[in-house]
Structures are given as C-alpha cells and as structure tokens.
C-alpha positions as CSV (number, residue, x, y, z in Angstrom):
1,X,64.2,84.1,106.8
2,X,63.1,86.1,109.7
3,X,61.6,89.3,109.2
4,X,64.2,91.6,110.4
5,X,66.9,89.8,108.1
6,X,64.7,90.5,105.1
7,X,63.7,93.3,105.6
8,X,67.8,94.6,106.1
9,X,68.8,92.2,103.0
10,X,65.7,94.4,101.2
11,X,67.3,97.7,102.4
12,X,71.1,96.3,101.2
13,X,69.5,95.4,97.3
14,X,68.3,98.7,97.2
15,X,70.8,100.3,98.2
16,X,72.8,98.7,96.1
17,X,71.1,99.5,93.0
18,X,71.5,102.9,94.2
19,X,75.4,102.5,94.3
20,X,75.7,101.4,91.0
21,X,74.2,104.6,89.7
22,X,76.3,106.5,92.3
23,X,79.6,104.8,91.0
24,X,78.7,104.9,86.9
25,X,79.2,107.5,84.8
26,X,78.6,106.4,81.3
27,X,79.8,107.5,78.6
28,X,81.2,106.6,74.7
29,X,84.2,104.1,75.2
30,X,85.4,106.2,72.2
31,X,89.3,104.9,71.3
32,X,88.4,102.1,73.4
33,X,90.4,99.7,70.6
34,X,93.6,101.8,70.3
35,X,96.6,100.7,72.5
36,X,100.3,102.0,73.5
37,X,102.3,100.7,70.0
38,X,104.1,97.6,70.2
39,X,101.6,97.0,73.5
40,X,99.1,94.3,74.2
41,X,96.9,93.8,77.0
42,X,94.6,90.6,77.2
43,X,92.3,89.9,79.8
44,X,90.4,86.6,81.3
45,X,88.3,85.8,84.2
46,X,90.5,83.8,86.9
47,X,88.1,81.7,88.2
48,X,90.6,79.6,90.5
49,X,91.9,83.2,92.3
50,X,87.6,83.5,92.9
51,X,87.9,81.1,95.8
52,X,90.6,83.1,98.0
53,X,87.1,85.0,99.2
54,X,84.8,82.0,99.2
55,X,85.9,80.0,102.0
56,X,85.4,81.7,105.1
57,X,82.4,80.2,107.4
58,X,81.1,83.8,108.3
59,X,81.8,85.9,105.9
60,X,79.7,85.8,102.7
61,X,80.8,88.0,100.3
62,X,81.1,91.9,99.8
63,X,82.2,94.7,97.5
64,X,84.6,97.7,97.1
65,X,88.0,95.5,97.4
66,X,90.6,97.8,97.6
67,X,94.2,96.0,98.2
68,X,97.1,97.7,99.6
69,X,100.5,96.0,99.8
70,X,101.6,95.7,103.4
71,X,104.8,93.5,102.3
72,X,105.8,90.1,103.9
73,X,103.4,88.3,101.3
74,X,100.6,90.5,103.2
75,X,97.9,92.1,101.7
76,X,95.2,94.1,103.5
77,X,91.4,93.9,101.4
78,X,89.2,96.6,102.5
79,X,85.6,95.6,101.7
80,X,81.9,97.9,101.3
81,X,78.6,96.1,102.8
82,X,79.4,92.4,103.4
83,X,76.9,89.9,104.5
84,X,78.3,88.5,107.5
85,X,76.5,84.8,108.7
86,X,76.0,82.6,112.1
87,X,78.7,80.6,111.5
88,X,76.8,77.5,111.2
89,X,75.3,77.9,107.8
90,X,76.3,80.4,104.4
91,X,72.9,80.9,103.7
92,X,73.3,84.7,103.2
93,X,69.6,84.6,104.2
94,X,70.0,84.0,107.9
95,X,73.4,86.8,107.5
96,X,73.2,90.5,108.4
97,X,75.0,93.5,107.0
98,X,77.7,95.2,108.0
99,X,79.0,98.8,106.5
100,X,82.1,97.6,106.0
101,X,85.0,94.9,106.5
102,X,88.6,94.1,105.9
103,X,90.6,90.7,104.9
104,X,94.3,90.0,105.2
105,X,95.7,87.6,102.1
106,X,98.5,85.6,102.9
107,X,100.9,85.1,100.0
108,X,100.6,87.3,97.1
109,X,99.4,84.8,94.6
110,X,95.2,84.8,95.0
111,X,94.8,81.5,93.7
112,X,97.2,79.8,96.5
113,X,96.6,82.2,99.4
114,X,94.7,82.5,102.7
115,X,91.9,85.3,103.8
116,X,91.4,85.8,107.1
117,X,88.3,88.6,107.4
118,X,87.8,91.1,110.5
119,X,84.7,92.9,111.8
120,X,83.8,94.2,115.4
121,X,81.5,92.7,117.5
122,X,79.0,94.4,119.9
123,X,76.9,93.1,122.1
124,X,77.5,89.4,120.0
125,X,76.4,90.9,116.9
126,X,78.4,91.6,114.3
127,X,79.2,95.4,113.5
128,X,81.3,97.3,110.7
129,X,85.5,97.1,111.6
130,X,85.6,101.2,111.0
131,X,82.8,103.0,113.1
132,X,81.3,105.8,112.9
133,X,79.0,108.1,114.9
134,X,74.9,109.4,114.4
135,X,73.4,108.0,111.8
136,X,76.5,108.1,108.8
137,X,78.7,105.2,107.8
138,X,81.8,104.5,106.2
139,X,82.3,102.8,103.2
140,X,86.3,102.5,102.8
141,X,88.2,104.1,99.9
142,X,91.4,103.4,98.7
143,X,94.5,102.9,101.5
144,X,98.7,103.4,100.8
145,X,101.7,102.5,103.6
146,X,103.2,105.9,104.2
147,X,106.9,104.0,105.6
148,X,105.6,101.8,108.7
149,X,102.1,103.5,109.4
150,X,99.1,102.7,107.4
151,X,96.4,105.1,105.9
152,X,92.5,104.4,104.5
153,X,90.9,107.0,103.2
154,X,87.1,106.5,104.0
155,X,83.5,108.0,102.5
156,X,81.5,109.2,105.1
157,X,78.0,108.2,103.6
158,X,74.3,109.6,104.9
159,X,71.1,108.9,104.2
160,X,69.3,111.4,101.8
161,X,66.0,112.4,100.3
162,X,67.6,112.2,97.0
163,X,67.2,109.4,94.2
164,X,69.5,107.7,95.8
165,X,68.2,107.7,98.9
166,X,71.6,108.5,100.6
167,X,74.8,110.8,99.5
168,X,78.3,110.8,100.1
169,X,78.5,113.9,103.4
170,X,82.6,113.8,102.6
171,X,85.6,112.1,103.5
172,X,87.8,111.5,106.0
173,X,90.5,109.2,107.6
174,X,92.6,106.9,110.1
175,X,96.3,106.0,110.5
176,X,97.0,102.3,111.8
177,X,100.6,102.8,113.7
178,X,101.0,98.9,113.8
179,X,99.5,97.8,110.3
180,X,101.9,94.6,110.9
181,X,99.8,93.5,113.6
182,X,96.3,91.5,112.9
183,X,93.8,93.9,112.2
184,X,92.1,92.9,115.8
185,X,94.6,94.7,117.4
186,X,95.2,97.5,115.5
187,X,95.9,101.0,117.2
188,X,93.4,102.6,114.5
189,X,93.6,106.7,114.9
190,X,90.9,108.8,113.4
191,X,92.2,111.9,111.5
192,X,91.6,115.3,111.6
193,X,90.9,116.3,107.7
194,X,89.9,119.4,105.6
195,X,86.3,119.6,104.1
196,X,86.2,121.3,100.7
197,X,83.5,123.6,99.6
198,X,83.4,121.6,96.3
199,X,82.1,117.7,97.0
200,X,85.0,116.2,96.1
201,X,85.6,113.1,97.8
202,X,89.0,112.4,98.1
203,X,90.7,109.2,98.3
204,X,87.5,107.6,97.3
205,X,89.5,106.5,94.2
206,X,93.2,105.5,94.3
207,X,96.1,106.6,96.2
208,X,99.7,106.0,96.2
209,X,103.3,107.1,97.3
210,X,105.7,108.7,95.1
211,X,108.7,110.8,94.9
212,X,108.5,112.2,98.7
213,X,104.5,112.8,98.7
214,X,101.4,110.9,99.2
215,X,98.9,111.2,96.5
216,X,95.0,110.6,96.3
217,X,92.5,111.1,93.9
218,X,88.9,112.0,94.5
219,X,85.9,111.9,92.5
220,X,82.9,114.5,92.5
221,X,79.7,112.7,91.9
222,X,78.0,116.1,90.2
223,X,79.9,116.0,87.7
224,X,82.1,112.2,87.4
225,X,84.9,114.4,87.6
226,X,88.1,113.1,89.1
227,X,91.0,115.5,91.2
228,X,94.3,114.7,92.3
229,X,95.6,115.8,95.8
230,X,98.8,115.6,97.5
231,X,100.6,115.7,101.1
232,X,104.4,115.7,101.7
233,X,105.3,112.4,102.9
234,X,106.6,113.4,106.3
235,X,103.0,115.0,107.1
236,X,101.3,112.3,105.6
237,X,103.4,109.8,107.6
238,X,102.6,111.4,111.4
239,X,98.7,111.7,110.1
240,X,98.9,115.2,109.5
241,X,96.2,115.9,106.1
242,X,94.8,118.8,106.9
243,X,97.0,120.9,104.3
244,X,96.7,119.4,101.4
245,X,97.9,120.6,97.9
246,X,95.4,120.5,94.5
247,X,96.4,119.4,91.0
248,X,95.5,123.0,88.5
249,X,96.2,122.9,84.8
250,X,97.0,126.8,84.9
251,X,99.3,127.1,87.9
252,X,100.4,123.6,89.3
253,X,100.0,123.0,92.9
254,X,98.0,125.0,95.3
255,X,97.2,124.7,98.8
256,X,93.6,124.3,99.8
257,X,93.4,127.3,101.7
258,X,94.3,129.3,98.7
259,X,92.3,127.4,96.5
260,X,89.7,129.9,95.0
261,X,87.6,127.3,92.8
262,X,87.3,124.2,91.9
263,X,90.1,123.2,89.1
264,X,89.3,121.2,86.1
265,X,89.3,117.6,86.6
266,X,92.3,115.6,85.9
267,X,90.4,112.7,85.0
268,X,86.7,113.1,83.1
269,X,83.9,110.4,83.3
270,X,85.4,108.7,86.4
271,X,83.7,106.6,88.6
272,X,83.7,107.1,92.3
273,X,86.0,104.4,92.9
274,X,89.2,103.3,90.8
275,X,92.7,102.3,90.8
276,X,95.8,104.5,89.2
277,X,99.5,102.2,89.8
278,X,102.7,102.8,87.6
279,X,102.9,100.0,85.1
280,X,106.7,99.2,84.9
281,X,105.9,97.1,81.4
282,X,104.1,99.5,79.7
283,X,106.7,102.9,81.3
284,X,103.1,104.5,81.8
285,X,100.6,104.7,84.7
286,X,97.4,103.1,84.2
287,X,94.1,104.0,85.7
288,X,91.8,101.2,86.2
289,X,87.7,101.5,86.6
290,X,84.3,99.6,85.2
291,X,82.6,101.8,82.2
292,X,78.9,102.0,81.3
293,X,75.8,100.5,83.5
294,X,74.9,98.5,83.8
295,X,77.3,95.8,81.7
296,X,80.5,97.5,83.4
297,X,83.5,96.2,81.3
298,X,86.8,96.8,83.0
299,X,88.4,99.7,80.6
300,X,92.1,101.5,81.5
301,X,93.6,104.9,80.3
302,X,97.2,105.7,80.5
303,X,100.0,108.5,81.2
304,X,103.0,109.4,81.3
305,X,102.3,111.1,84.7
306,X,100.2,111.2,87.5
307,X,98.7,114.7,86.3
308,X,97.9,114.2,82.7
309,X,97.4,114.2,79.7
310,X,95.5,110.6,80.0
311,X,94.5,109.0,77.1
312,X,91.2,108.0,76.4
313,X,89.2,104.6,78.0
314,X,90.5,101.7,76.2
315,X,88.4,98.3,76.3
316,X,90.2,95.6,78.6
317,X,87.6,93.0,79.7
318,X,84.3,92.6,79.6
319,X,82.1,90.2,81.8
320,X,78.8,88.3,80.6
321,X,75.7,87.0,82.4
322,X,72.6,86.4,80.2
323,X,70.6,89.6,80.7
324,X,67.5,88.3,82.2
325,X,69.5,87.5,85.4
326,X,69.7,91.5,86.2
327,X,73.2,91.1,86.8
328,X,75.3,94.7,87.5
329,X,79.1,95.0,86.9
330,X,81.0,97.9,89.0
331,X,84.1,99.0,91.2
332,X,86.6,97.5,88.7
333,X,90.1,98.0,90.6
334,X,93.9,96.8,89.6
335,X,96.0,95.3,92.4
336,X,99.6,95.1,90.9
337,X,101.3,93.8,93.8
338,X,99.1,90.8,92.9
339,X,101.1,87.5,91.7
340,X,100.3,84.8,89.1
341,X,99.6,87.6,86.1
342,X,101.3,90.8,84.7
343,X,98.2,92.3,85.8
344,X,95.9,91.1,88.4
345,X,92.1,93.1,88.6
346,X,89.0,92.7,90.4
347,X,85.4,94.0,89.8
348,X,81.9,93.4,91.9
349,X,79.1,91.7,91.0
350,X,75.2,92.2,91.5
351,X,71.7,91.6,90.9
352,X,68.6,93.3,91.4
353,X,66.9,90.0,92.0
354,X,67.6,89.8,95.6
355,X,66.5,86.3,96.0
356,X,69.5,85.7,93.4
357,X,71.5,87.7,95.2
358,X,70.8,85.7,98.7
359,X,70.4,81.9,97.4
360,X,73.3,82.2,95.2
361,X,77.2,82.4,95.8
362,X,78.4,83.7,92.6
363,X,77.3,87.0,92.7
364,X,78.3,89.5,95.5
365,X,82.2,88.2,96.0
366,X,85.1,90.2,94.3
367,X,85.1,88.7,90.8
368,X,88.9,88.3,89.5
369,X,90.5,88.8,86.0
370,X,93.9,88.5,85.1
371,X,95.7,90.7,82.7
372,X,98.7,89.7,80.0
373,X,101.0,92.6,78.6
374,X,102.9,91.6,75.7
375,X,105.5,93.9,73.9
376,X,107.7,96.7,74.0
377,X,107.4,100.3,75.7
C-alpha cells in the first residue's frame, strides 16, 4: 500500500470508531419483546439483496444508505465515506476516501436490480458528489421528493479537539430540480437554511411528505434526543427552509423565530441517524435505528402519529460476528419502498481492525435484512 493510502485508510478507521460513538446512544431495550397485538414482525439477513452494492469495479463499499423513492423503479442511495478504487483492482488498499457518494437502483427489488454509483472528479482523482468549502464536509442525511424537485438534508461535519476528534458544525441543504436525470447532470442548488442555537441537527434522521408539509427529524448529539420539524409543502417544494415550524408538547407548532427554548424531544435515546415511514400493515408509523454499541441490533418503536406518544424500542434483528473480529453494527435504516419483503432494512458494518476492514469485502457494504409482518392491525 503506499504511504499516503494508509495513512488516509488509518485516518478513515479512526474516524470511524469515532462515528459509532457519535451515532449510539445506549440504553435498556426495556419492552423490547412486547409487539402491536395480533402483530408479528420477523427479521433475517438477505444475503442475495447484499450483492446489489458489491459489483461495481470502483466503488468498494460505504455507509449511511439512506433510500429515497424517485418512482419509475428508481431509487436514489445516498452513501457516508466510501472507498473509491483504480478501477483495475478492489483491493480497498490501493482505494481512497471520499466524504460522500450516491447510487441509483434500478428496479425496486435489491436482489434483481442494478447500482450505478456517482462521485466527482477533480483533477483525475476522485472527490465527494456533494462539496463543500474550508476544511468541513458533508456527510448526507436523509432526502424526500417534494412533487418533481428533490431534497437531501446534509451534516456539515468539522474537525474538533473533542473525543471524537470532529463534531457535527450543523446542517444544511440542496434541491435537485431534475432528480429524473442521472445524478451526473444534476442541477444541484445549495440552500439557504436557519441555524438553531440548540445543536439540533435536522434532517440527520428521517424525513418524509405528508398531508401538505415536509417533515424532518433531527437528532442532538448532547443529549440523543430527537425533534421533529416541518415546512409547508409549497415552501419546501421552491427550496425555501428558512422558516421552519418545531414539534412542542405544551403548545403544538411554533415557528423558529419564536421558539424560546429547546422543546422536549419527541423521540429519547435516538441515534443520529434513522428512519420513520407509515407502515400501512401495522396502521402505525415505525421508527427504525440500531440500539446499543457496539453489537447494534436493528430495534423499531411505533405510533399512531408522527408526534407521539412512541412506544418503547422493540427487538427486531440482531446481527452476529464472533467478537474477536471487533466488528461494529450502526446506522440501521428501513427503506419501504423496497420490494421482495413486507419490510426491507439495511444497517452498516465495521471493524476496528483495519487490515480487516481493507483485505476483506464483507464488512463496510450496506448489510440487508428483510422484515415479515404477519397479522391484524
């Protein structure tokens, strides 16, 4: 390997210990056990949907793996760090890293479709597809089609003298006015957004359209606390964020610029990223995430709406690797536009044996599980 190439695949490990701990809260499954009566949910690993990422001669794998439906059997994958390589090998080895990346599935079923992955190029070397400028990056949150335009809601990340070694500086995002074109010729539009005074993050978790407004959750590292925000459609749809509306148990909705303090959490223990969709089968919406560090079992909570209450975590699937491998389990995400299962999920996987991490191929690629629901509502 040559120097420089370790030395970044050293940095990306690292880093990505870091992340775990950035994404986990842990805490008691509690009613993990108890389900919805008359409701079943069974999970397994899909090993055969596993090869949708695996194919590609250049890129070698990465995490995050947000999906957002962009209809016609399209779905856009927005990736974290993903080793991108030559070309003429997929030793990750000789690869670099880039911030971030994106994918577009053909066909909704992950075990019969196609990938085709996007990243920008400068000066012939590979680069991440969102840029940014100074010295923070983007790692993508979750996106949602607002009617024809597309929006991703990104992380602005810096380095820190922290623990860490690097902290999320806010949020912000773009507006893709032709998502229907290959992302290599997308007219990608940088937002103007709001900060807030209170480090929430928002649309680092999941986001989603529903009766004439665009909702997004975000998640406050301090305290694994997770808020729900909202934009009238309309506004949303021209890329106009910068008023948005916040979730309070005492008086409803209130506008940011009357917001006087930070509102309790809708969600408690959440991770930094997850998923929330409206589970026609079970009339409830379920909120998707990986629970503990560093074994990360898949766990869901439900609701009757998008505000609460939500029940507790409930156990859904839990992945193995014999423990002296060092192997971390995060970013647990449903995609339910997904075919082939009621329910079709994804999580990441890691090691902090980087030489595992390099020489291998099944670590480091979005790992799939696929979900039965059984019953009556």
């Amino acid at each position: 390997m040559h120097q420089g190439s370790r030395e970044r695949c050293c940095i990306f490990i690292a880093l990505y210990v870091a992340v775990c701990a950035f994404l986990c809260a842990c805490s008691d499954l509690g009613s993990r056990h108890q389900g919805l009566a008359g409701i079943e949910l069974k999970a397994e690993r899909w090993h055969e949907a596993d090869q949708l990422f695996r194919n590609d001669v250049r890129w070698l794998g990465g995490d995050g793996a947000y999906s957002v439906d962009l209809g016609a059997a399209r779905v856009l994958w927005l990736f974290g760090d993903s080793f991108i390589g030559p070309g003429y090998s997929r030793d990750r080895s000789g690869a670099v890293i880039v911030r971030n990346t994106v994918a577009i599935q053909r066909g909704y079923n992950p075990a019969q479709a196609s990938a085709a992955f996007y990243w920008n190029i400068e000066d012939g070397r590979p680069e991440a597809f969102f840029r940014s400028s100074g010295s923070s990056w983007f790692w993508p949150g979750s996106g949602v089609m607002t009617g024809e335009s597309l929006v991703i809601f990104l992380m602005e990340i810096v380095a820190a003298d922290n623990e860490l070694g690097f902290d999320a500086a806010g949020w912000t995002a773009v507006i893709v006015k032709n998502p229907r074109a290959e992302p290599s010729r997308w007219n990608i539009q940088r937002l103007k957004t709001p900060a807030n005074e209170f480090g929430v993050i928002i649309g680092s978790a999941g986001s989603m359209v529903l009766d004439g407004y665009l909702y997004a959750f975000g998640t406050q590292r301090a305290d694994h606390g997770a808020y729900l925000v909202r934009w009238p459609l309309a506004d949303a749809a021209r890329g106009d964020l910068m008023h948005p509306q916040w979730w309070t148990r005492s008086t409803g909705w209130v506008d940011q610029d009357i917001l006087t303090h930070l509102p309790a959490p809708v969600l408690a223990d959440a991770q930094m990223e997850f998923t929330v969709h409206y589970e026609k089968s079970m009339g409830r919406f379920l909120e998707i995430q990986t629970e503990g560090f560093p074994d990360g079992c898949l766990v869901y909570r439900r609701a009757m709406s998008l505000t609460g209450p939500w029940s507790g975590k409930q156990l859904l699937y839990c992945p193995h690797a014999p423990k002296d491998e060092q192997v971390l389990f995060y970013a647990g995400k449903a995609h339910p536009w997904l075919e082939g299962a009621d329910l079709v999920c994804t999580y990441a996987a890691n090691s902090l044996d980087e030489r595992r991490v390099l020489e291998g191929h099944d670590l480091y690629y979005p790992a799939f599980v696929r979900v039965s629901i059984t019953g009556r509502r």
